[in-house]
C-alpha positions in Angstrom: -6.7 22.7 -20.2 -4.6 24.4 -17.5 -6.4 22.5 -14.9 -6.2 19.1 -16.4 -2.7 19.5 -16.8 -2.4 20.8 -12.9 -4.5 17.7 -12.4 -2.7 14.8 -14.5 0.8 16.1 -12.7 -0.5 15.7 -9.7 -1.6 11.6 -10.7 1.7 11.5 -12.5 3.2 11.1 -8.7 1.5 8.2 -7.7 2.8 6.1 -9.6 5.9 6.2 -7.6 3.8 3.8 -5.0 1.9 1.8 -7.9 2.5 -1.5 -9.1 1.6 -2.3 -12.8 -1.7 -2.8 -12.3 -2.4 0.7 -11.0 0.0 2.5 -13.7 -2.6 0.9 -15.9 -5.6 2.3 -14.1 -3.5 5.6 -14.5 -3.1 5.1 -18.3 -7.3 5.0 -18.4 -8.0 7.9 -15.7 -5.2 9.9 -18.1 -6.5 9.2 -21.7 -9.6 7.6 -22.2 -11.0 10.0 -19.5 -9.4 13.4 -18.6 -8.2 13.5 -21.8 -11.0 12.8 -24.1 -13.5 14.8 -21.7 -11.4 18.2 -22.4 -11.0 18.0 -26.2 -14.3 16.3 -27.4 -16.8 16.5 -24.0 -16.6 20.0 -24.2 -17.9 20.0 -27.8 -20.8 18.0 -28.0 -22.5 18.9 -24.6 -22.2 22.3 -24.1 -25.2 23.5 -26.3 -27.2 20.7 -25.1 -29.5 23.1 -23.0 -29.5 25.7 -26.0 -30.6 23.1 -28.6 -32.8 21.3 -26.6 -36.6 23.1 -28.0 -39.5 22.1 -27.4 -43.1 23.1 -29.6 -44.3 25.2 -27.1 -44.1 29.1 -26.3 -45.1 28.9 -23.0 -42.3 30.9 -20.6 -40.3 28.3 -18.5 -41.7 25.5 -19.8 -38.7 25.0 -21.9 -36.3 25.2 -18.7 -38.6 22.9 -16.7 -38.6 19.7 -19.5 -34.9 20.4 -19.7 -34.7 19.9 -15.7 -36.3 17.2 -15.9 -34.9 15.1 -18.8 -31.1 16.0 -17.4 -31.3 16.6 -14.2 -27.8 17.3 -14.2 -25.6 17.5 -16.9 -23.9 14.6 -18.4 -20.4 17.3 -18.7 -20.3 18.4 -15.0 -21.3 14.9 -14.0 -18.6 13.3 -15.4 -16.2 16.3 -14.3 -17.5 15.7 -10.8 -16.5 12.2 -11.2 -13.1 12.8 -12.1 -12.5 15.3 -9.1 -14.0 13.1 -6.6 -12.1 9.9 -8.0 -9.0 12.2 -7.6 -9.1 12.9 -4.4 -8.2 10.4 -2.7 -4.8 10.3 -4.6 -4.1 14.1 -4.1 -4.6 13.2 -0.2 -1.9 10.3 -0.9 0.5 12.0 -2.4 0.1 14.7 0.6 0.5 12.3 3.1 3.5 10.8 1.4 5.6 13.4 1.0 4.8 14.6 4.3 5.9 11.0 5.1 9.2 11.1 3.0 10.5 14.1 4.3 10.3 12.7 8.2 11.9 9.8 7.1 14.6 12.1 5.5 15.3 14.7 8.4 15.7 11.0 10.5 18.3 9.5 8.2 20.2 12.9 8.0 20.4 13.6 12.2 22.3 9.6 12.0 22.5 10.2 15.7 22.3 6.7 17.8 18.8 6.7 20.3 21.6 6.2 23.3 23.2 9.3 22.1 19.6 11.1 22.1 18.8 9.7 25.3 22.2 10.7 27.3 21.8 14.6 25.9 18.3 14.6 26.7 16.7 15.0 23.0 13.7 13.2 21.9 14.4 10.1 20.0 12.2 9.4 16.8 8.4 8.0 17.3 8.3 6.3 14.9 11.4 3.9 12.4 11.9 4.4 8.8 10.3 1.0 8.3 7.3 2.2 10.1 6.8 4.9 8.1 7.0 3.3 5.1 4.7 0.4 6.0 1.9 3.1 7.1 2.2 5.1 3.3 1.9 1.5 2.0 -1.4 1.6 4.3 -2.7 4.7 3.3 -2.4 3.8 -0.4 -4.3 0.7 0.0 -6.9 3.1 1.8 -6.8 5.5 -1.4 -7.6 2.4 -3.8 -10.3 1.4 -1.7 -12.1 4.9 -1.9 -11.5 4.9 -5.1 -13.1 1.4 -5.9 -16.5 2.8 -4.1 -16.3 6.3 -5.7 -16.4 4.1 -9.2 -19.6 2.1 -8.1 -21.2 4.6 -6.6 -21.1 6.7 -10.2 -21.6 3.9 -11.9 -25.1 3.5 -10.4 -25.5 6.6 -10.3 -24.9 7.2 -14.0 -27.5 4.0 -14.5 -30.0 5.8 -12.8 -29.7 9.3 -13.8 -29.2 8.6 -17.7 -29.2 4.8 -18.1 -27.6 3.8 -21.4 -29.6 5.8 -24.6 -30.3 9.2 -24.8 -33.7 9.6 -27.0 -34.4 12.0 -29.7 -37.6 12.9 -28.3 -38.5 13.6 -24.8 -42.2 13.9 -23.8 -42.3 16.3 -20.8 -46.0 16.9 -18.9 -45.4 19.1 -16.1 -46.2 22.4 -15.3 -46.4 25.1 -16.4 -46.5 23.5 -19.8 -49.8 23.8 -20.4 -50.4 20.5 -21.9 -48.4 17.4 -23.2 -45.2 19.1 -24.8 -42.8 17.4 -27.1 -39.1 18.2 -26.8 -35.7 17.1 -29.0 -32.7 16.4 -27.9 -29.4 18.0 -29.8 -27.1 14.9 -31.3 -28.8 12.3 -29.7 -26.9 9.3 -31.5 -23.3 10.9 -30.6 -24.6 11.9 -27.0 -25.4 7.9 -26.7 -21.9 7.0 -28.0 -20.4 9.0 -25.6 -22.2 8.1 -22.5 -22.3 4.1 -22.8 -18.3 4.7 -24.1 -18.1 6.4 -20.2 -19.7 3.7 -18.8 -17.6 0.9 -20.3 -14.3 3.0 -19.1 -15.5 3.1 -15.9 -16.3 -0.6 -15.5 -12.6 -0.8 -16.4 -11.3 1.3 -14.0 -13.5 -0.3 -11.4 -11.6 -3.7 -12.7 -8.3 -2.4 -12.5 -8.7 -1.2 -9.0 -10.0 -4.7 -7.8 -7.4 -6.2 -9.4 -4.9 -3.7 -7.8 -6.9 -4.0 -4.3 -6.2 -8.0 -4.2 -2.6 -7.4 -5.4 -1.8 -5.2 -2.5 -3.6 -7.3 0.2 -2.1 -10.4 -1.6 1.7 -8.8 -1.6 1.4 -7.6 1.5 0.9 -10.9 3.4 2.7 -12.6 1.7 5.5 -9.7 3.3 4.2 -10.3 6.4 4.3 -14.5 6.2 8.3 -13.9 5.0 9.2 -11.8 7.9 7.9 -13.9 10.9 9.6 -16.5 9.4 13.0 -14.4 9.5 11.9 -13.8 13.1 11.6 -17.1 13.9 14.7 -18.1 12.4 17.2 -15.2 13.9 15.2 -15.9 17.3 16.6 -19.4 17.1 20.2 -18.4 16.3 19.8 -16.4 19.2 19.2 -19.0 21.4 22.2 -21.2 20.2 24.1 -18.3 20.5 23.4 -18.4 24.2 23.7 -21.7 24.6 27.3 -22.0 23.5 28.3 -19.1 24.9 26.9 -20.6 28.3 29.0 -23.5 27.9 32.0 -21.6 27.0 31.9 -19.9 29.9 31.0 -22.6 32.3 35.0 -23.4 32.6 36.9 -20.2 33.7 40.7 -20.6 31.5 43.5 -19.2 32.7 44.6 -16.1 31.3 45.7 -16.7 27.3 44.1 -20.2 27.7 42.0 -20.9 24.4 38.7 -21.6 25.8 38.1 -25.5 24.6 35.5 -28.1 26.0 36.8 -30.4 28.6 37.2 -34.4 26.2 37.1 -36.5 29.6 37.0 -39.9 27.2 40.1 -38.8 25.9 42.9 -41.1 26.4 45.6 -38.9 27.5 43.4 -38.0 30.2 43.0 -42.4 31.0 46.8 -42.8 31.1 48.1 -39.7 32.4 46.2 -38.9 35.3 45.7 -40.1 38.9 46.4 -43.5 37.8 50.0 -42.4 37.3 50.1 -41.2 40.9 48.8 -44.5 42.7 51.9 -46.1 40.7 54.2 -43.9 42.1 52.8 -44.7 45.8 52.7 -48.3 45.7 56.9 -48.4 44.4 56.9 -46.3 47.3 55.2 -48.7 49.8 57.3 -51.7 48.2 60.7 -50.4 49.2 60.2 -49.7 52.5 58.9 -52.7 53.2 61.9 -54.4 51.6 64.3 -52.4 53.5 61.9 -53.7 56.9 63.5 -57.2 55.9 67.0 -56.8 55.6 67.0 -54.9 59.0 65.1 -57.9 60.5 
């Protein structure tokens, strides 16, 4: 059990980077397989080449029907399983941590890229954001591996044991010398437990589907939100520039407030050079006036 429990903690990590539908696909890859496989697998298949006779004396005949009838065994094949559908997840949880600790010693330096480029260091390859977005990535890669590790066992376990395991195997092939008839140890529990293994992993190919279009689905809908915060800050931008462009199309005088010119306004109608041709023509009236009394 030391291994399975080596193996489950290392699952146990993922989950960190599931959704709901994945912690469920956990919950099945924990119980109804690691788990049952090391307290009841163990038991009912490992005398299966021991009890498996055959009514005949003849040396390695015995060996050779049991090679044939199983060519592997049902126990390591389903172990197999289990490692290879784990793989992909141990590699994830690798690449994550190796992830989270970049993005750590990043947030700790807190030194500006300015900053990093006057002194000469290198700045960061890659953001926080970026980082995060390719784990994201490589966990949709892991559930994808893991969907075609499922159907590729699944045929495989079709084709190897299909769905019954028969009490009697009839075995012609040498060096038997003749038609030889061979029994199968607990064939009725041996049958339970393989089409119970089969149904399991129908629904942990399921679950990963389902987890597959929920992480494609979540993911542009992600994308779809932030081009349209793009689009929207680009736009504030661009008024931005605009008013600030008009602001600073009339220079103010020092501790002027900078306000639009109102040239419909009316104190600029009655007070200005209308004000100043009045003055002129009173002007232009007296003189003229004092031109008389001197004639």
């Amino acid at each position: 059990m030391g291994e399975w429990s080596f193996l489950s903690s290392l699952l146990d990590s993922v989950q960190e980077h599931s959704p709901m539908v994945g912690r469920f696909w956990l919950v099945v890859m924990l119980i109804f397989r690691i788990l049952i496989l090391a307290t009841v697998g163990s038991d009912v298949f490992e005398d299966e080449q021991e009890e498996f006779v055959c009514n005949t004396l003849q040396p390695g005949c015995r060996q050779v029907c049991y090679n044939k009838a199983f060519p592997i065994s049902h126990y390591r094949f389903w172990v197999f399983h289990i490692v290879l559908l784990s793989a992909p997840a141990v590699l994830f949880v690798i690449y994550s941590m190796h992830q989270n600790t970049k993005i750590a010693q990043e947030q700790g330096r807190a030194v500006p890229e300015e900053e990093n480029q006057k002194k000469g260091l290198p700045c960061p390859m890659l953001q926080p954001n970026q980082r995060l977005q390719h784990i994201r990535n490589f966990y949709i890669v892991n559930v994808l591996l893991r969907i075609l590790a499922e159907a590729g066992f699944l045929v495989g376990q079709w084709m190897l044991y299909g769905f019954w395991v028969e009490p009697k195997f009839i075995c012609e092939t040498e060096p038997c010398p003749h038609t030889v008839d061979c029994f199968v140890s607990r064939p009725t529990e041996k049958t339970i437990f393989v089409q119970f293994y089969f149904v399991v992993g129908i629904v942990s190919a399921v679950l990963s589907l389902a987890e597959l279009a929920h992480l494609l689905f979540k993911d542009r809908c992600k994308k779809r939100t932030s081009a349209t915060y793009e689009q929207e800050n680009w736009s504030n931008r661009e008024q931005e520039k605009s008013c600030q462009y008009l602001l600073q199309a009339r220079p103010g005088r020092p501790g002027e407030s900078h306000t639009l010119s109102n040239h419909y306004s009316p104190s600029a109608v009655l007070h200005g050079k209308p004000k100043t041709t009045a003055i002129s023509s009173n002007k232009s009236s007296r003189s003229i006036a004092r031109g008389d009394l001197t004639v």
